[in-house]
C-alpha positions in Angstrom: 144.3 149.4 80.6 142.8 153.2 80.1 140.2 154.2 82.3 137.7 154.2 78.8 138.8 150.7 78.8 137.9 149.8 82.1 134.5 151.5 81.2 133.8 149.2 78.2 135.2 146.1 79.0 133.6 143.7 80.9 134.6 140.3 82.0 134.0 137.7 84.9 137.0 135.4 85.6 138.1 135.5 89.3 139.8 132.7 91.4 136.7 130.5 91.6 136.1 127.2 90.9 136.0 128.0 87.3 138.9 130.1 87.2 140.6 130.1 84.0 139.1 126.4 82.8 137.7 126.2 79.4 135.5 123.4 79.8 137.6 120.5 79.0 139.7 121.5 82.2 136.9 122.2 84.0 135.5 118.6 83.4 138.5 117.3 84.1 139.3 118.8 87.3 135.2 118.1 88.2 135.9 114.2 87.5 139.7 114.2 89.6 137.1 116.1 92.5 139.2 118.8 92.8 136.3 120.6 92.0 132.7 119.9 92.4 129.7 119.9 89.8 127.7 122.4 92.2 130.2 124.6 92.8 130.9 125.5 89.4 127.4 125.8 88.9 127.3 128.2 91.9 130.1 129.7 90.9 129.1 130.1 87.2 125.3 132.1 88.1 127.2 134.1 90.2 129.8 135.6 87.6 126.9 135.8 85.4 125.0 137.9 87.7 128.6 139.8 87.9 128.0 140.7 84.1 124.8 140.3 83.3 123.8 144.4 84.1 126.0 144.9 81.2 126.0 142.8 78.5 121.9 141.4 78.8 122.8 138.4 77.5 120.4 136.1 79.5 116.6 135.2 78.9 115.6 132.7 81.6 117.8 131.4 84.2 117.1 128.1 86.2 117.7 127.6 89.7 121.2 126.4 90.5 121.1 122.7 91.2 121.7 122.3 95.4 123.9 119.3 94.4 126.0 117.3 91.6 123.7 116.2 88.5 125.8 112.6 88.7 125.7 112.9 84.9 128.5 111.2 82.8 130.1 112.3 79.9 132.8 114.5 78.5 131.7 117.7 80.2 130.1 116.4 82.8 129.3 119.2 85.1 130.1 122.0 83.1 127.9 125.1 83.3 126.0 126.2 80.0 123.3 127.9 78.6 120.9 127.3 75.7 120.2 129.7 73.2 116.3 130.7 73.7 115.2 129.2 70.1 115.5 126.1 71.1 113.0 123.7 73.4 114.0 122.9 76.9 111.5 121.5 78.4 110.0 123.6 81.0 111.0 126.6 80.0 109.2 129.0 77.5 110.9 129.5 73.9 111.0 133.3 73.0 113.0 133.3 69.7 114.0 137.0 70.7 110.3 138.0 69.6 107.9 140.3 71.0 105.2 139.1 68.8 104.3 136.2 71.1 103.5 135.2 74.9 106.2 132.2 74.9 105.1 129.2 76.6 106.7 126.6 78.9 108.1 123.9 76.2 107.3 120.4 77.0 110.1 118.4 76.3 113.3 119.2 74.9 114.2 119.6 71.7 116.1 116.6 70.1 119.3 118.4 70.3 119.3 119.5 73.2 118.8 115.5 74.5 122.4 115.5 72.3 124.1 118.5 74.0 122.6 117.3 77.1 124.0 113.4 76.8 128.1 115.5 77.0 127.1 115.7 80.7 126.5 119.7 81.2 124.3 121.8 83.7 122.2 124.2 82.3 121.5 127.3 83.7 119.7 129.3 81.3 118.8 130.4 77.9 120.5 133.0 76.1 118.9 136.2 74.0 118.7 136.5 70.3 117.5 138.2 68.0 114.0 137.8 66.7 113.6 134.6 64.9 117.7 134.7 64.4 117.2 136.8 61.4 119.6 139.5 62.3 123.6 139.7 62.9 123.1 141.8 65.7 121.4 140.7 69.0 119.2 144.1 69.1 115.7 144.5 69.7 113.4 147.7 68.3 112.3 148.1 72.6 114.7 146.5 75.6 118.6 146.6 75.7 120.4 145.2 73.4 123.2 142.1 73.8 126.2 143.9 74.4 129.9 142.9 73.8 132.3 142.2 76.6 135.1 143.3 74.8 133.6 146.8 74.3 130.0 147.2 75.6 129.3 150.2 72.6 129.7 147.5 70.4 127.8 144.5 68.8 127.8 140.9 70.3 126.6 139.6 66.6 123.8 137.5 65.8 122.1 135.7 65.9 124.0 133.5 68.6 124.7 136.5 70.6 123.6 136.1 74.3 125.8 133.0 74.2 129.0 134.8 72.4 128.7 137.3 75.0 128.9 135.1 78.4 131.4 133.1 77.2 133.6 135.6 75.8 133.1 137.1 79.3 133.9 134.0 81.2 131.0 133.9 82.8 130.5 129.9 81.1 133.2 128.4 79.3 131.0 126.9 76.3 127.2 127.4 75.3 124.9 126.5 72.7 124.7 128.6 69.7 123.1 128.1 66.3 123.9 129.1 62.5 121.8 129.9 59.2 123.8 131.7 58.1 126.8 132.8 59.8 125.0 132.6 63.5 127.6 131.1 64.7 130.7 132.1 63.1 129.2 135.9 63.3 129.4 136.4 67.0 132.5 134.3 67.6 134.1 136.8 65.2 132.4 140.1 67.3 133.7 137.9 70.6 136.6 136.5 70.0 135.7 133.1 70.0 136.1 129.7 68.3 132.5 128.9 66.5 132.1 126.0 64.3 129.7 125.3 61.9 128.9 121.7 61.2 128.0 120.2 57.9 124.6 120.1 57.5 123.5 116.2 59.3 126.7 116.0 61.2 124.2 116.5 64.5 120.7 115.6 64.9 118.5 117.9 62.8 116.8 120.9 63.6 112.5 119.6 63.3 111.7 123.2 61.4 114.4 122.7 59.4 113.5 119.6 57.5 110.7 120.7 56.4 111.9 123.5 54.4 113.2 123.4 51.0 116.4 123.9 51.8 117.5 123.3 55.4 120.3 126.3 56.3 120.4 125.6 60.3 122.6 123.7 62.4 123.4 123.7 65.8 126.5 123.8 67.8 128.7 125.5 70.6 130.2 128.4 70.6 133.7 128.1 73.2 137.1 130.1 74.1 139.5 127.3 73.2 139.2 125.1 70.1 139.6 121.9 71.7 136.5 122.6 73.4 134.7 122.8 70.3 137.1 119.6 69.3 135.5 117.4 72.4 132.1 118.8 72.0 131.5 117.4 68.4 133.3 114.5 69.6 130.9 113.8 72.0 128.1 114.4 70.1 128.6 111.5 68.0 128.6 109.8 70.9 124.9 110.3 71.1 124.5 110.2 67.3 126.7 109.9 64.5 125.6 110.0 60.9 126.6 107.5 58.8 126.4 109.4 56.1 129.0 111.3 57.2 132.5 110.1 57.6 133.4 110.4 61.5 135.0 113.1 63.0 136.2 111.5 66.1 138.1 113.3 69.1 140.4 116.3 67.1 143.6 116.7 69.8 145.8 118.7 68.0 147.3 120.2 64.7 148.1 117.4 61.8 151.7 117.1 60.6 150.3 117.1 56.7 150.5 120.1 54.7 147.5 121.8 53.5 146.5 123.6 49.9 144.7 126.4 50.9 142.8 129.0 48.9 142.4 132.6 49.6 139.1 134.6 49.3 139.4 138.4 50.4 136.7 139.8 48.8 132.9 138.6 49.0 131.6 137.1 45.8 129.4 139.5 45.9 131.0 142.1 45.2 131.6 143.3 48.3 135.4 144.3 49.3 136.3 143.9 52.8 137.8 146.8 54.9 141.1 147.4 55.9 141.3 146.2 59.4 139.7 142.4 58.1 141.8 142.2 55.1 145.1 142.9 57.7 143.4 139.9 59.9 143.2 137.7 57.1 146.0 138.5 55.0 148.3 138.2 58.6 147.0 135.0 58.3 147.5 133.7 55.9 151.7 134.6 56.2 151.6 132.6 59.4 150.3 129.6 57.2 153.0 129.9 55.0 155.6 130.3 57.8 154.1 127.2 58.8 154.3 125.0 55.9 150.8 125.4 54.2 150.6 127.1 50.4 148.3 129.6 50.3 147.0 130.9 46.9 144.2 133.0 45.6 141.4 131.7 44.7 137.9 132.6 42.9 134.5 131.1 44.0 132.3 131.9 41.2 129.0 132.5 42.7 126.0 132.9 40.4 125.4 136.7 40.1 121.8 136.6 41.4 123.0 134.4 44.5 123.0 137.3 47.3 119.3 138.6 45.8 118.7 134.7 46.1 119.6 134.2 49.7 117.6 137.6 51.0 114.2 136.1 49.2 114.9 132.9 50.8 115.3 135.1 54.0 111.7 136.8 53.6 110.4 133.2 52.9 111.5 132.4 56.2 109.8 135.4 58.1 106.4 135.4 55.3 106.3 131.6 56.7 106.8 132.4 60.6 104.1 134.7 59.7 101.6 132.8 58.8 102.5 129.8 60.9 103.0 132.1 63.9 99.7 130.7 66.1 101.7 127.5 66.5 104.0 129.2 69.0 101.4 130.7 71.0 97.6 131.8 70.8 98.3 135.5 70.8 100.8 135.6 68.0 100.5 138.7 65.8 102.8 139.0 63.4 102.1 143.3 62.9 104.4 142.9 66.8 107.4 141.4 64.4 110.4 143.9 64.4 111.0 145.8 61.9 113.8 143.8 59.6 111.3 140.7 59.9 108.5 143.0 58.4 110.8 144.2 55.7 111.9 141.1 54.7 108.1 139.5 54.9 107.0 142.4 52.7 109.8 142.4 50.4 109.0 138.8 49.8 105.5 138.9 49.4 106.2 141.4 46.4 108.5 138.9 44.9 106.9 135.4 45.9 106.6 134.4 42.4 110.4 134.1 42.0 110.6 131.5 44.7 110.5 128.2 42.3 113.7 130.0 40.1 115.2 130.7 43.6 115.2 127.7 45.0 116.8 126.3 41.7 119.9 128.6 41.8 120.7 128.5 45.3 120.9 124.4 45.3 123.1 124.5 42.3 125.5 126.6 44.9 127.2 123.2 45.2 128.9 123.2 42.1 130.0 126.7 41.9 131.5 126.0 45.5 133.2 122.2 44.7 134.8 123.8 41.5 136.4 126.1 43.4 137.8 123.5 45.7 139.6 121.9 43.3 143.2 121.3 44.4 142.3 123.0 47.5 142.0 121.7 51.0 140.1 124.7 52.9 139.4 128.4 52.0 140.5 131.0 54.2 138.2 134.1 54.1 137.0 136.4 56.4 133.9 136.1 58.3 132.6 139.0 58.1 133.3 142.4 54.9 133.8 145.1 58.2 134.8 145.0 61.9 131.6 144.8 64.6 129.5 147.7 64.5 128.3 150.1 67.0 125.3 148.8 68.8 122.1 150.7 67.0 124.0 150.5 63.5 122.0 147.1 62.6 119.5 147.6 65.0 115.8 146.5 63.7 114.6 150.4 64.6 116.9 151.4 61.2 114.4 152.1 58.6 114.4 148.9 56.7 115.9 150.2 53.1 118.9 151.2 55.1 119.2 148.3 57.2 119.1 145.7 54.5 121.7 147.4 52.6 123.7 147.5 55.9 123.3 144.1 56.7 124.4 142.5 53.2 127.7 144.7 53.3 128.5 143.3 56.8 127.3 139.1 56.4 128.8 138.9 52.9 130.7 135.6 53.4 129.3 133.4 56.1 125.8 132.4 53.7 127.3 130.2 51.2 127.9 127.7 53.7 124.2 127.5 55.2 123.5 126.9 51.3 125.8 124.1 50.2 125.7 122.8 54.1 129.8 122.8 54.3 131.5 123.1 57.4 132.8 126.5 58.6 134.9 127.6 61.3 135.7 131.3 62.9 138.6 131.5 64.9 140.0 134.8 66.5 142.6 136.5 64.5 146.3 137.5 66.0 145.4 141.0 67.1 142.4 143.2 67.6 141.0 146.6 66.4 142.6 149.8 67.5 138.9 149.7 69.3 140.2 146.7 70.8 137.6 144.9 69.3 138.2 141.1 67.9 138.4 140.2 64.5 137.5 136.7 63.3 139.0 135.0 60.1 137.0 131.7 59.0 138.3 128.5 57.3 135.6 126.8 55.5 135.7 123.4 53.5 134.6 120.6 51.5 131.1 118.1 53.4 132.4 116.2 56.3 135.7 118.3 56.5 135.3 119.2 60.1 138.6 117.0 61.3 140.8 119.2 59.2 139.2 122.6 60.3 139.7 121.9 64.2 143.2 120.2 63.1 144.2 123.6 61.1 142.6 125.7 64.4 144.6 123.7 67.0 147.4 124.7 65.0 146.7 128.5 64.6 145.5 128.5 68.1 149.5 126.7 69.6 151.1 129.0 67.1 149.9 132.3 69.2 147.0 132.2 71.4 144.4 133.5 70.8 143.6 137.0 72.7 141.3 137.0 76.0 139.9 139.2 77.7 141.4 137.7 81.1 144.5 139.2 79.8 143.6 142.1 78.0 
C-alpha cells in the first residue's frame, strides 16, 4: 500500500474478539463461549472510536452494556447500529436534519422489535442524510460521512453511516434502509452486500403506509452474503408475510441454471461509464463460465417515469414540510437543506400533476414483468458512474446542478422502490484505479429474494469479494 493509500484508507479489524467474524461467526463463536457478548460489544465501541474521527459515521452512541444481554436468536450478541430514521426508544430520531431539535423516542419502532428479536446489541445510530433524500451522506454544515475505502470519497446515501462502519469493520452488520436505492447505493460506494426486500417481506415502515405508494423497506447492510442470508431468515422468524412465499435460511448457491437478462444502460437514457460497464459486463462472463445464459434485455420504462419519480420525491419533502411539527415543536422547514428545498419548491410548482403521477408510476409493474418474461433476474448496475468525490452531491450544490447530478448518478436503483421487487448489490471482482468499489445489482420478480442470495452465494465462492482487511 502507497503512502496516499495509507492516508485514505481507513479500517478497524485487529485481533480482538471480533476479528475477522462477519456476524454469523461472530454469533457462533459467542454461543460455543469462546467469545463473550460483552466483549464484542467492548470491543466493537472501541474500533468504532478507532474510525470514527474519520469517517463521522455515528449519531448517538449508547453505553456499552457491563454484561451479556442473555438474548436468543441468530445473532445473538452481535454489535450493530441503527440508522438514526428510525425509533429506538430512548434515543432522539434526527433523520440527518437540522430543521428540528430531535427528541428522545418512546418506544421502538416496529422494526426495530424485528431486528431486535435476531438477538443483537445496539450501540448506536448511524448518520444520514436529511430525511434520506440524498445518495450522499453530506450535510450543507458538519462533516460529511466519509468512505473507508478512500476517505475523499462518498459513503452513499442514504444508508451511509452504516455502509461506512461496516465496510470499516468496525460492526459486522447494521441497519440500513432503501427508497430508492438506500441500500444498494452505499453497499455499491462500500463494498458491501445490501439487499432490498420486496415490499411486505418485513414489517412495514408506519410513514410508509400511509402514502400512496410505499417506496421504503428496511434491511441490513453486511460484508458477507450469508449474513444478509441469516438476517432475513431470522426476521421471519419474528414475522413472516403470508402473502409472500417464504424465504427461509439461503446457505449457499443453487445447482439450477438461471436465465438472466442484461441491462447496461438506465432506461432513462442514461449510459453508464466505463469503469461500471467493465464491472458489470465482467460479470456477467463469470455467469456464463458458470452455467447461467445471459442475454440483453430492454425494460421499457414509460418515458415520463424518471420526471415521475423526482415529483414523487418533492411530494415526499412538500409533505415533511408541512407535517414537520410532529417531529418536534421547533420544526422549520426554511432549516431544510438545500436539495429538500429544491425538491419541495419544484413540487409545489408542479402539484397539479400529482393524480397523472401517481397513475404512471403504479403501472411500472407491467413495464417491469414484461420484461421478465423468460428471465429469472436482471443484472444491471447500481449505480450510471463510480462514487463521487465528497462535495460533488453535496446539498450546498446549487440545486439546478445537483438535481441533474443526482439523476445521472441513481439512474437504476428507483424502479424497484416503485414496483416493490427485490434488489440486491453485491461487490464487483475488482475496484477502481481509485481503489474505490464498484457494486453490480441483480434485481427480480416479488418474493424472489431466495434466488438473489442463492445467485450471490455463488458469485461471492466464485471470488471473494474484496476487503479492506486485505487491501
Amino acid at each position: 500500500m502507497t503512502t496516499s493509500e495509507e492516508q485514505t484508507r481507513v479500517h478497524a479489524f485487529r485481533d480482538d474478539a471480533l476479528g475477522d467474524h462477519d456476524a454469523v461467526g461472530l454469533a457462533r463463536a459467542i454461543r460455543r463461549g469462546e467469545v463473550g457478548a460483552a466483549e464484542a460489544a467492548r470491543d466493537a465501541a472501541a474500533r468504532v472510536g478507532a474510525v470514527e474521527a474519520r469517517l463521522n459515521a455515528v449519531q448517538v452512541h449508547i453505553a456499552v452494556p457491563a454484561h451479556g444481554s442473555g438474548s436468543v436468536g441468530a445473532f445473538a450478541g452481535v454489535p450493530t447500529f441503527v440508522k438514526d430514521n428510525t425509533d429506538y426508544q430512548g434515543l432522539p430520531t434526527g433523520h440527518g436534519s437540522a430543521a428540528f431539535a430531535p427528541r428522545p423516542a418512546r418506544r421502538h419502532a416496529p422494526f426495530v422489535h424485528q431486528l431486535l428479536s435476531t438477538g443483537v446489541t445496539v450501540l448506536g445510530k448511524t448518520r444520514l442524510p436529511e430525511f434520506g433524500f440524498s445518495p450522499t451522506t453530506e450535510y450543507e454544515a458538519g462533516e460529511p460521512v466519509r468512505n473507508p475505502w478512500h476517505t475523499d470519497h462518498s459513503a452513499g446515501g442514504s444508508s451511509g453511516g452504516s455502509a461506512a462502519l461496516v465496510a470499516a469493520g468496525a460492526v459486522p452488520i447494521a441497519h440500513a434502509n432503501d427508497g430508492g436505492g438506500s441500500i444498494r447505493i452505499p453497499a455499491a460506494c462500500c463494498g458491501l452486500v445490501g439487499l432490498k426486500p420486496t415490499r411486505g417481506r418485513v414489517v412495514a415502515n408506519a410513514q410508509g403506509r400511509q402514502l400512496p405508494i410505499d417506496l421504503v423497506t428496511d434491511g441490513v447492510v453486511s460484508r458477507s452474503v450469508r449474513d444478509s442470508a441469516a438476517f432475513l431468515a431470522a426476521a421471519e422468524q419474528h414475522w413472516r408475510n403470508p402473502k409472500l412465499p417464504p424465504v427461509g435460511l439461503v446457505e449457499g448457491p443453487a445447482r439450477r441454471r438461471l436465465r438472466i437478462g442484461l441491462l447496461l444502460d438506465s432506461p432513462n437514457g442514461v449510459r453508464s461509464d466505463a469503469a461500471t460497464r467493465a464491472a458489470v459486463t465482467g460479470t456477467a462472463r463469470r455467469l456464463e463460465r458458470l452455467g447461467h445464459t445471459v442475454e440483453p434485455v430492454e425494460l421499457a420504462l414509460d418515458p415520463r417515469f424518471t420526471e415521475d419519480f423526482l415529483t414523487y420525491w418533492g411530494l415526499l419533502s412538500f409533505l415533511i414540510g408541512v407535517t414537520g411539527r410532529t417531529l418536534g415543536a421547533d420544526f422549520d422547514r426554511r432549516r431544510m437543506d438545500g436539495l429538500s428545498r429544491g425538491l419541495r419548491e419544484t413540487y409545489v410548482k408542479d402539484w397539479r400533476s400529482t393524480p397523472g403521477v401517481l397513475r404512471r408510476l403504479k403501472r411500472t409493474r407491467e413495464a417491469y414483468a414484461a420484461a421478465f418474461r423468460g428471465l429469472d433476474l436482471v443484472l444491471s448496475p447500481v449505480l450510471a458512474h463510480t462514487t463521487p468525490p465528497i462535495g460533488h452531491l453535496g446539498p450546498t450544490v446549487p440545486y439546478p446542478t445537483l438535481i441533474e447530478r443526482i439523476l445521472a448518478y441513481v439512474a437504476f436503483t428507483p424502479v424497484n422502490n416503485v414496483v416493490g421487487t427485490p434488489s440486491i448489490s453485491v461487490p464487483a471482482a475488482s475496484t477502481t484505479e481509485d481503489g474505490l468499489p464498484v457494486g453490480v445489482m441483480f434485481s427480480g420478480r416479488p418474493g424472489a429474494e431466495r434466488t438473489l442470495l442463492e445467485l450471490a452465494f455463488e458469485l461471492e465462492a466464485d471470488r471473494p469479494f474484496p476487503s479492506l482487511r486485505d487491501a
